[in-house]
MINULUM-251138 format. One record per residue (C-alpha): chain; residue in one letter; y, z, x. Coordinates in steps of 0.05 Angstrom, whole numbers, always signed. Layout:
# residues N
ch aa v w u
A A Y Z X
...
***
This chain:
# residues 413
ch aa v w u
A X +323 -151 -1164
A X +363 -174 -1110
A X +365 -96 -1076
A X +300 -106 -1044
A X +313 -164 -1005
A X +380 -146 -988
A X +352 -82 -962
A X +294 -113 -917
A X +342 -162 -895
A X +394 -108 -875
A X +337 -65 -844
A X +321 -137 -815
A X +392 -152 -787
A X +393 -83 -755
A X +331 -86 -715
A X +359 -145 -688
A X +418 -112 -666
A X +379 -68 -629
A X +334 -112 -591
A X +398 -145 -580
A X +431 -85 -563
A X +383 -64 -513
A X +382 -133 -471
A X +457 -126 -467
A X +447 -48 -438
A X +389 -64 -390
A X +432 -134 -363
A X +438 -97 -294
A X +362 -68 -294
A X +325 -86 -234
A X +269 -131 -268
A X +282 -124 -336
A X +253 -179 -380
A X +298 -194 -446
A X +266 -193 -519
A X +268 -224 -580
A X +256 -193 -651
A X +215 -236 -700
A X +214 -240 -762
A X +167 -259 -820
A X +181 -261 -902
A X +153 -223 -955
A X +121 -236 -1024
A X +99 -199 -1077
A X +22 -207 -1089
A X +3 -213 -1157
A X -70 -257 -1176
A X -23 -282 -1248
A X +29 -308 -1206
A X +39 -376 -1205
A X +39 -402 -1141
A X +102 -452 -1149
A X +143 -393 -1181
A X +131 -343 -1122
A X +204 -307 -1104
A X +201 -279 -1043
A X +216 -199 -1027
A X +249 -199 -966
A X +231 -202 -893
A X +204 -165 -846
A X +193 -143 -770
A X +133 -178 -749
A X +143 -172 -671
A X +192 -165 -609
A X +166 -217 -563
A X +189 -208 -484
A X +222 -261 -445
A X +175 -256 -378
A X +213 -316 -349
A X +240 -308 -278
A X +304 -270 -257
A X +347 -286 -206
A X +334 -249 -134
A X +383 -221 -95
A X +378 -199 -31
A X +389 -130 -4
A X +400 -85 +55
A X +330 -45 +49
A X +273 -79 +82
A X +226 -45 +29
A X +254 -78 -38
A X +219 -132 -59
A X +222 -184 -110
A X +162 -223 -148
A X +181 -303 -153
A X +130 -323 -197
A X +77 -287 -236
A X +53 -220 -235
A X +74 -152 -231
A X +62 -92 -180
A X +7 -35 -190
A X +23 +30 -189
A X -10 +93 -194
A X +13 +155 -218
A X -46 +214 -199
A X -92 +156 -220
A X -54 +132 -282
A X -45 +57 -271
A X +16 +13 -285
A X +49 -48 -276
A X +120 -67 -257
A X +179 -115 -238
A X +219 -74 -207
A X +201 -70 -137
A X +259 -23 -117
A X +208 +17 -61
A X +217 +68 -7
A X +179 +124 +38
A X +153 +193 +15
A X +152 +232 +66
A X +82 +226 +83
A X +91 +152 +93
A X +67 +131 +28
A X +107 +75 -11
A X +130 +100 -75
A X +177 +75 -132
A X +237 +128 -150
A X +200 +164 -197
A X +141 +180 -140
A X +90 +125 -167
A X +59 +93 -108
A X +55 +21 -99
A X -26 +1 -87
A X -44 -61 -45
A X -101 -72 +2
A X -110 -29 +71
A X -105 -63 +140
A X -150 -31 +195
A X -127 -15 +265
A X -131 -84 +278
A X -97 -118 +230
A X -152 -136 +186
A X -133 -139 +111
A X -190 -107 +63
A X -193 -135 -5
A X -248 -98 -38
A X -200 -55 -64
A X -131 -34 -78
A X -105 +24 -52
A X -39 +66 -52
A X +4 +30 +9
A X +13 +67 +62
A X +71 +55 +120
A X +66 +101 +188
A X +127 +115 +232
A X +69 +129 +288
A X +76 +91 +363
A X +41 +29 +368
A X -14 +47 +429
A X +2 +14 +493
A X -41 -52 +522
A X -52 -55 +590
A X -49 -113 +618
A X -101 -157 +641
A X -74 -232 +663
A X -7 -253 +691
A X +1 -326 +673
A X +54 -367 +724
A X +71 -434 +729
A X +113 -445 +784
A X +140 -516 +822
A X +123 -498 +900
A X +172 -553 +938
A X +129 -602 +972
A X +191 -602 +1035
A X +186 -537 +1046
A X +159 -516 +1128
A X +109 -473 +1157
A X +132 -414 +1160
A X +150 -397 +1238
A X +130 -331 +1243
A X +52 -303 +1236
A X +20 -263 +1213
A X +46 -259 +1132
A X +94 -192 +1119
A X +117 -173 +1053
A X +170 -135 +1088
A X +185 -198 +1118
A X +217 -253 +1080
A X +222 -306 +1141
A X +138 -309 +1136
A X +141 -328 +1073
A X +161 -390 +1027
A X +172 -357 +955
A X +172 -287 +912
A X +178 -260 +853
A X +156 -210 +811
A X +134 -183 +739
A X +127 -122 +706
A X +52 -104 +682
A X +25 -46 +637
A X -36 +11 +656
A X -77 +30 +598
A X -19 +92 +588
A X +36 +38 +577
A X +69 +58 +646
A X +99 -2 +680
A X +102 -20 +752
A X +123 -86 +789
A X +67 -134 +818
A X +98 -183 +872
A X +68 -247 +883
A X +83 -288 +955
A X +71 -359 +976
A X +67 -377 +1040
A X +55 -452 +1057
A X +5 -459 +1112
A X -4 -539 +1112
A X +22 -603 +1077
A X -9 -598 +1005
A X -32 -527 +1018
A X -16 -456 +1006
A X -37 -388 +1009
A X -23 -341 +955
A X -12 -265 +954
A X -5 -200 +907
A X +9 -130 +900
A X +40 -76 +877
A X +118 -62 +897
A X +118 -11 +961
A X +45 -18 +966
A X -11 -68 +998
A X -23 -139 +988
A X -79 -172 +978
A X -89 -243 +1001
A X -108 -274 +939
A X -137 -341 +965
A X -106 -414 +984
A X -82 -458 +942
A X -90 -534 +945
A X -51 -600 +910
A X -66 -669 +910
A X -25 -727 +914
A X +8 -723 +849
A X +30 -653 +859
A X -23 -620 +810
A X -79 -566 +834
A X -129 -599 +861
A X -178 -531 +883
A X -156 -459 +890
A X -206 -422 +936
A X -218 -356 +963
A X -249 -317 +1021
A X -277 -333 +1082
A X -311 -375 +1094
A X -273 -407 +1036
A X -300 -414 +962
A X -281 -441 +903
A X -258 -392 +842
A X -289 -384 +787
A X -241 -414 +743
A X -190 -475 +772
A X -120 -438 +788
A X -149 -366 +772
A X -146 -314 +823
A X -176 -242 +816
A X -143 -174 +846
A X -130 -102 +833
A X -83 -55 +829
A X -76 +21 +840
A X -53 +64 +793
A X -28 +132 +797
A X -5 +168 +735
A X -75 +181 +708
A X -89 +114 +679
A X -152 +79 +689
A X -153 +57 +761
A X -158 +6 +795
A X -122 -44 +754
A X -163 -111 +746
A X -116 -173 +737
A X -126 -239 +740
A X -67 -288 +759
A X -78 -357 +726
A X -26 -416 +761
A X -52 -463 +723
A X +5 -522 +712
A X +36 -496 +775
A X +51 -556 +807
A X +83 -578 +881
A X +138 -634 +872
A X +198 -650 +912
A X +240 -594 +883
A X +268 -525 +889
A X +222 -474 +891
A X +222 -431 +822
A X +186 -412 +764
A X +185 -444 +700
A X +138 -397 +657
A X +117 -323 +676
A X +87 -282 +629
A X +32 -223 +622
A X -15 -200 +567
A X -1 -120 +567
A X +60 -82 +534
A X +82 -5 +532
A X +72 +42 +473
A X +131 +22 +417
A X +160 +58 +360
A X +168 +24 +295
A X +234 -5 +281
A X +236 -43 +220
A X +190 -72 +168
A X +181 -144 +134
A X +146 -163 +78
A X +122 -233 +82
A X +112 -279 +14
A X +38 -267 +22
A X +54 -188 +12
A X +30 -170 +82
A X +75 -109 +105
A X +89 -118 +181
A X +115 -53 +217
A X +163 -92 +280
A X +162 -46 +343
A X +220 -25 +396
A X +166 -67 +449
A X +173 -128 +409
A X +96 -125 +381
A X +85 -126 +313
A X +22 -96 +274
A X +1 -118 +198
A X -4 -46 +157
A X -20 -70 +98
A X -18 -119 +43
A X +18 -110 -30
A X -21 -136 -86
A X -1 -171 -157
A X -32 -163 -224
A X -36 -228 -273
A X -47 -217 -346
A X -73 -276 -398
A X -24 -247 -449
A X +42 -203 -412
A X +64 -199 -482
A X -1 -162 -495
A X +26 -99 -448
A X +53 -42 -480
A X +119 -23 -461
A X +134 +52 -430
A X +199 +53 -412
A X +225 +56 -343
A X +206 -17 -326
A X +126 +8 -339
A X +80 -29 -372
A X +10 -11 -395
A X -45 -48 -400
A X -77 -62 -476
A X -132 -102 -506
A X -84 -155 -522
A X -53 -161 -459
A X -129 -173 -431
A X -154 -137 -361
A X -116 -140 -297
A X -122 -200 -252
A X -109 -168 -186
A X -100 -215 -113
A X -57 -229 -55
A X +10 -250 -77
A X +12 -336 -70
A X -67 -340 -86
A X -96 -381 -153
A X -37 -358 -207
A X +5 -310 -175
A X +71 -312 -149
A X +96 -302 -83
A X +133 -241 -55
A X +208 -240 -16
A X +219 -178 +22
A X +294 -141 +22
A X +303 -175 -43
A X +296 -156 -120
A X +296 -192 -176
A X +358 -181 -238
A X +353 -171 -301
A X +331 -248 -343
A X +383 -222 -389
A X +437 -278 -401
A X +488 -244 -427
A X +526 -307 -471
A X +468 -320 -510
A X +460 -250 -528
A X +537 -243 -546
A X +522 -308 -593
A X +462 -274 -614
A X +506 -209 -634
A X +553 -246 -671
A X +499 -281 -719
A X +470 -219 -725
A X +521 -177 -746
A X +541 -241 -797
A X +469 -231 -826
A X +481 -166 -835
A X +543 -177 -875
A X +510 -228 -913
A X +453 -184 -937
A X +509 -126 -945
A X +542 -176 -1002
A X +474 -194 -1032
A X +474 -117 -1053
A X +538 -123 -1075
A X +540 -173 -1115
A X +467 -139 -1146
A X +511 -82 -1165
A X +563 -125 -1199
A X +510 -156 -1232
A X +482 -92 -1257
A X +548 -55 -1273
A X +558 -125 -1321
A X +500 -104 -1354
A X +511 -34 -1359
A X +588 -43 -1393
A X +555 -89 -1448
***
């Protein structure tokens, strides 16, 4: 009788309409992967049955397969959203109870931990005070708002152009108070192992065609006569010495000194001033590079999260530190996890175990930080899709009608 199938295939029609239903609902969820009911038909088993005059009994669910194709990514305003472009989804752990996600909508607790907005924290691999990513294991993220510690610093680099026309200096002896016994200044800040900052001067004083005689020290204090410097013919270094009688540094264009220090720090100072590519042409006197190796303490600013997942905190002294790296799960079969609502998924025997790496490495995908990824819902097809559904259903609504009409025939005989 034609009931049966018209029943299966209205019980059919309207599981469709709700797959359909809910990829129309969850268009705007962060991550959300679109799904697709199958169906299989139904026959009556029955050993006398011939097999050429088998009438089928309807149809049935047979599975809701998941679209796990990419969504688009927009970007955002938060620098810890992040979207997945590619394969894989984020761990999370809830008290130990692992999961897997899209949606990588993420933010702070408030003891520094990154968590999703229902408190699951995101897991990825540890960095150590240096920066050095361990991947034995993943562990729940972690993001501190403490200072970066202070360098202090330990070279001054300077290349400078020294102008080959400039005099001897008339008055003698050199006088930093003096700026008519000397050719050139200038001056850099530099960092004690507390991240206080004080400015080291640095003098030249030419003292012969081709040769001059450098100097250092701290502003208000000393100087130190650091050693001379001579240039060949072309301009370039051609020895830098020190002392008397006169030796050659250890390193070409490197000259040693100290500094005092008097806020507690660790005193004195050793520097080391390298000039190498200083150079004495025809020209103005000047600097064309001047730089130093130490930096005050910072406090963290803003983070980044690069496509390799590493979580970079940026500081207020313009260093940057890695905290931390955000690792991706890859599954054989996605269609194998079991769904839990609240963009969760769990991990089944059909789904196979967790493939967990660095985001970009063998199969999976590659991360983009204050970004997440929509919803692969596209909403015409699923509009189409509602209309043929709701046609099946009216077709399979007339099959039991017409049943009945064939059955009230029957009855009025």
């Amino acid at each position: 009788m034609g009931y049966q199938q018209g029943l299966s295939g209205l019980a059919g029609a309207s599981n469709a309409l709700d797959v359909i239903g809910n990829n129309i609902a969850n268009a705007n969820t962060v991550g959300f992967k679109s799904s697709t009911a199958q169906f299989a038909d139904m026959y009556a088993n029955s050993v006398a049955t011939s097999v050429n005059t088998q009438i089928g009994i309807g149809t049935a669910l047979n599975s809701v397969e998941q679209n796990f194709g990419q969504g688009t990514i927009n970007t955002t305003s938060s620098s810890l959203d992040v979207a997945i472009n590619g394969n894989g989804f984020f761990q999370m752990s809830n008290n130990g109870v692992t999961t897997y996600s899209r949606d990588g909508t993420f933010q702070r607790d408030k003891n520094g931990y990154i968590i999703d907005s229902q408190g699951r924290n995101l897991m990825g691999y540890a960095a150590n005070g240096a920066g050095v990513i361990n991947t034995a294991q993943t562990v729940p993220l972690q993001a501190p708002t403490n200072n970066i510690a202070p360098t202090a610093t330990t070279k001054i680099t300077g290349q400078f152009n020294l102008n080959s026309q400039d005099t001897v200096p008339a008055k003698t002896p050199f006088s930093a108070t003096d700026n008519t016994t000397y050719n050139y200044s200038t001056s850099i800040q530099v960092y004690d192992s507390l991240g206080g900052s004080q400015a080291v001067n640095m003098y030249f004083v030419k003292s012969a065609a081709g040769t001059w005689e450098t100097y250092a020290g701290v502003q208000g204090g000393a100087t130190t006569d650091l050693g001379t410097v001579t240039f060949n013919s072309s301009g370039a270094i051609q020895s830098t010495t020190t002392g008397n009688p006169a030796t050659p540094t250890a390193s070409l264009g490197q000259f040693q000194f100290t500094v005092p220090n008097t806020d507690g720090s660790a005193t004195p100072q050793g520097l080391t001033l390298d000039l190498t590519g200083t150079t004495q042409y025809g020209g103005k006197d000047g600097v064309n590079n001047l730089a130093q190796d130490g930096y005050a303490s910072g406090t963290l600013t803003t983070y980044t999260i690069g496509t390799d997942g590493k979580l970079t905190g940026n500081y207020s002294n313009g260093q940057t530190a890695v905290l931390g790296q955000i690792a991706l799960a890859n599954f054989n079969n996605p269609n194998g996890l079991v769904n839990l609502g609240g963009n969760q998924y769990a991990e089944s025997a059909a789904s196979g175990v967790p493939q967990v790496s660095a985001p970009g490495s063998t199969n999976h995908g590659t991360l983009q930080g204050s970004a997440l990824e929509n919803s692969n819902v596209d909403l015409t097809s699923q509009l189409v899709n509602l209309i043929t559904a709701q046609r099946n259903y009216q077709a399979n609504a007339q099959t039991i009608k017409t049943q009945q009409t064939v059955d009230q025939t029957l009855i009025n005989l």
